[in-house]
FIKOLZA-1660 file (N, C-alpha, C; in steps of 0.1 Angstrom, whole numbers, plus 5000, padded with zeros to 4 digits):
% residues 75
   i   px   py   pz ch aa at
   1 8833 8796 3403  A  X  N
   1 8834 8781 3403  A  X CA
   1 8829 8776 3390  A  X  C
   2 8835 8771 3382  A  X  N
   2 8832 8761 3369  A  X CA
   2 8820 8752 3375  A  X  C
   3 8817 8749 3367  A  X  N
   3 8807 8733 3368  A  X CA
   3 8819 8723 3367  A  X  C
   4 8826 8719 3355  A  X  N
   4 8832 8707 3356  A  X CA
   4 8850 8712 3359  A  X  C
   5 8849 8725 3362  A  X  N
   5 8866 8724 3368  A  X CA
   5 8875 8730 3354  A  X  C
   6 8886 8730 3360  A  X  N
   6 8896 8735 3346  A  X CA
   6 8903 8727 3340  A  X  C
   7 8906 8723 3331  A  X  N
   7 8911 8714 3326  A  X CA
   7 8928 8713 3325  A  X  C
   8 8935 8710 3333  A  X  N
   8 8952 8709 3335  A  X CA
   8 8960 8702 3320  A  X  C
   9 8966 8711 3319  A  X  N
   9 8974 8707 3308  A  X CA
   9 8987 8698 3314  A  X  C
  10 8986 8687 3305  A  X  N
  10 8999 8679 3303  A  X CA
  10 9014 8680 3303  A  X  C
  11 9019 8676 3310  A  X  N
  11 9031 8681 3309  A  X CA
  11 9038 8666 3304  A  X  C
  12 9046 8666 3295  A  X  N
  12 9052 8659 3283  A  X CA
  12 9065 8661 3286  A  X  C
  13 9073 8650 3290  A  X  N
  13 9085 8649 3287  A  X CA
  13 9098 8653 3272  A  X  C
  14 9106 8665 3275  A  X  N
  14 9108 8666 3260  A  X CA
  14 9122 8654 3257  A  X  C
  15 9127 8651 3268  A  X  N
  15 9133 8637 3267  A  X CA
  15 9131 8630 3282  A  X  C
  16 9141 8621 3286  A  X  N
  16 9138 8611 3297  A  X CA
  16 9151 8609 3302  A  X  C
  17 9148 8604 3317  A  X  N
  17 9160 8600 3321  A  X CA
  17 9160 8587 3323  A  X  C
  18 9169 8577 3317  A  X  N
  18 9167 8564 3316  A  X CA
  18 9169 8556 3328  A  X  C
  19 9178 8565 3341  A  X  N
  19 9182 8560 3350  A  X CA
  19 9164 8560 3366  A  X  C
  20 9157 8564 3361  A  X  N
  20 9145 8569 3368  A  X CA
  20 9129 8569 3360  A  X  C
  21 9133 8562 3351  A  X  N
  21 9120 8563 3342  A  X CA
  21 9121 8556 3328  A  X  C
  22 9113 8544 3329  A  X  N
  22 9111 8532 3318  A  X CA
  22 9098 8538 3310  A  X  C
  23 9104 8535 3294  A  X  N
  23 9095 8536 3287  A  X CA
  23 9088 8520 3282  A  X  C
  24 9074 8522 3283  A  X  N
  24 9064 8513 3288  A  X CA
  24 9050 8517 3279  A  X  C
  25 9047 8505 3277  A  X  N
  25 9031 8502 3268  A  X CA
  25 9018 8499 3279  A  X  C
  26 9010 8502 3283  A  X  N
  26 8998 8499 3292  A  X CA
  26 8988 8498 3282  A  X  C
  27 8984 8487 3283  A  X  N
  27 8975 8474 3276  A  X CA
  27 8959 8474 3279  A  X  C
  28 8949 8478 3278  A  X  N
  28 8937 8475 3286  A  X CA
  28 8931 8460 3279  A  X  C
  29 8929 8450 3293  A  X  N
  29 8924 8437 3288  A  X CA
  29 8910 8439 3283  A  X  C
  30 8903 8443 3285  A  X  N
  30 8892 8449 3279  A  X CA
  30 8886 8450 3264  A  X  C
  31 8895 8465 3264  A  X  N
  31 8893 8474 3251  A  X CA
  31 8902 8469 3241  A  X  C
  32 8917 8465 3248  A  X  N
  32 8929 8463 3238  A  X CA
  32 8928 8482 3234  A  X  C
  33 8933 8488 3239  A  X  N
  33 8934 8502 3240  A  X CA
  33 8948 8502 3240  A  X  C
  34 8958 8503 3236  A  X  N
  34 8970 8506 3244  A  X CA
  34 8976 8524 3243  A  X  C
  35 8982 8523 3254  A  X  N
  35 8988 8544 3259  A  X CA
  35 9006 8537 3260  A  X  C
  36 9011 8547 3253  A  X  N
  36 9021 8544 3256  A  X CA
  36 9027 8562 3261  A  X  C
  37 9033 8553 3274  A  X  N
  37 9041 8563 3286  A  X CA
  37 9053 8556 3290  A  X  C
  38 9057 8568 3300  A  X  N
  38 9068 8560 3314  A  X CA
  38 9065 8558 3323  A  X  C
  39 9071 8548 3329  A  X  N
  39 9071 8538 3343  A  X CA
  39 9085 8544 3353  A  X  C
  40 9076 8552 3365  A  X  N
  40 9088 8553 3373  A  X CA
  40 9090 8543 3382  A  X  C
  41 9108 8541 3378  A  X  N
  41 9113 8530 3385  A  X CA
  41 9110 8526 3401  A  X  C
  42 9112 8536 3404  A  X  N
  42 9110 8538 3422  A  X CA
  42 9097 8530 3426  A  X  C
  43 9090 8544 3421  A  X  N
  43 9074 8543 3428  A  X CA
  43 9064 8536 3422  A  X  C
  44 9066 8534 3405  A  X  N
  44 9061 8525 3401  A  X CA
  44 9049 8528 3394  A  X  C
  45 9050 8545 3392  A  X  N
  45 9039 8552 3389  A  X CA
  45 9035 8552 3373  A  X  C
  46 9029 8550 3366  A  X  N
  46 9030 8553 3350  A  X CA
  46 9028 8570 3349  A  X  C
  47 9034 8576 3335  A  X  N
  47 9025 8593 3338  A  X CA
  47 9022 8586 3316  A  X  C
  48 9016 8589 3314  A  X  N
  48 9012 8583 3300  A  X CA
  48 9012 8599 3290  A  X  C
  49 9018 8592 3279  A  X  N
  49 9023 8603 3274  A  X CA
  49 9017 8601 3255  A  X  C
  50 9014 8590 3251  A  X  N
  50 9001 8593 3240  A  X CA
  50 8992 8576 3234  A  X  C
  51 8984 8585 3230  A  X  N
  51 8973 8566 3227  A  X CA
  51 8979 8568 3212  A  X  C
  52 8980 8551 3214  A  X  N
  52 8983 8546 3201  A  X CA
  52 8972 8535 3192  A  X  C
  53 8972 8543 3185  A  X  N
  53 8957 8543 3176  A  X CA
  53 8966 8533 3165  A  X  C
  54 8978 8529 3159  A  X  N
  54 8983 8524 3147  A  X CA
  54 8999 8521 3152  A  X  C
  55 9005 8520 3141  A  X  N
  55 9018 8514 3142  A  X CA
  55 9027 8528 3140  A  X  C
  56 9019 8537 3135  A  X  N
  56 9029 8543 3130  A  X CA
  56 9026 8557 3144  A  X  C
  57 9018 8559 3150  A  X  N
  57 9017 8563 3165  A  X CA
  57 9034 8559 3175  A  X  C
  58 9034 8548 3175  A  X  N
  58 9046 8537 3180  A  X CA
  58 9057 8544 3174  A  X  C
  59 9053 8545 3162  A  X  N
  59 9069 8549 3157  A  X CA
  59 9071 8558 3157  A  X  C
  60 9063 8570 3160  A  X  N
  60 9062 8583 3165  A  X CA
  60 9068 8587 3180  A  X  C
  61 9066 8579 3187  A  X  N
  61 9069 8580 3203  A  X CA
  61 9078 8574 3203  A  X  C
  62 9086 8565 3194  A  X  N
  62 9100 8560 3201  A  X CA
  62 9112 8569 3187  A  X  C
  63 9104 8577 3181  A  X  N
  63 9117 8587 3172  A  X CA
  63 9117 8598 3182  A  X  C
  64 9103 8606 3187  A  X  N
  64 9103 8616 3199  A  X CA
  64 9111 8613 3208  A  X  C
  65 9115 8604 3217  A  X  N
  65 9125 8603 3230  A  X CA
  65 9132 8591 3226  A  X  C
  66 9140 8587 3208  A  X  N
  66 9151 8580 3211  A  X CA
  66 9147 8570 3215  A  X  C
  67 9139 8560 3215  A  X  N
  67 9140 8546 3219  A  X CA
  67 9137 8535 3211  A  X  C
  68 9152 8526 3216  A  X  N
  68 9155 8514 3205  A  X CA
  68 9145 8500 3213  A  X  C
  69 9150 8492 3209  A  X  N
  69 9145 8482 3212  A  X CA
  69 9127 8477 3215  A  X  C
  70 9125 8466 3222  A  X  N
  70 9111 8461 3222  A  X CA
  70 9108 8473 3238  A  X  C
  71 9098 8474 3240  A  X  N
  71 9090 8481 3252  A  X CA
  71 9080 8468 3258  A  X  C
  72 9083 8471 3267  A  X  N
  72 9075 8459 3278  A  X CA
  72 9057 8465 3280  A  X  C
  73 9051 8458 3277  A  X  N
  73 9037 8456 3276  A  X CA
  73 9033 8457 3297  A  X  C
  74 9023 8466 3298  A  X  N
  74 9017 8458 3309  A  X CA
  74 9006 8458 3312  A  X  C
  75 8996 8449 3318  A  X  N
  75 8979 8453 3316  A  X CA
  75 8973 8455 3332  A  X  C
% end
């Protein structure tokens, strides 16, 4: 038995399915932190997929899975 446990690796989308899963910015009112992941449509679950530290983060995660347009913010 560990003291603090094992640590689970990430599982990362190598693309998306548009019909089941919104790509989405989560905002912390707080910190102003933002993670940008996907929003499943359904259930409404976020799974967050990297922190965005600058602009050029952003433009990293939308050339990685192809995505045009503005991304909806949510806090």
């Amino acid at each position: 038995m560990a003291l603090f446990g094992k640590r689970r690796e990430q599982k990362t989308p190598a693309s998306y399915d548009d019909r089941i899963l919104t790509p989405v910015i989560r905002c912390s009112i707080c910190t102003g932190e933002q993670v940008a992941g996907f929003r499943n449509k359904v259930s409404g679950r976020f799974e967050e997929v990297m922190l965005l530290r600058n602009d050029a983060d952003l433009q990293e995660f939308r050339n990685r899975y192809g995505i045009t347009g503005n991304l909806e913010k949510f806090y």
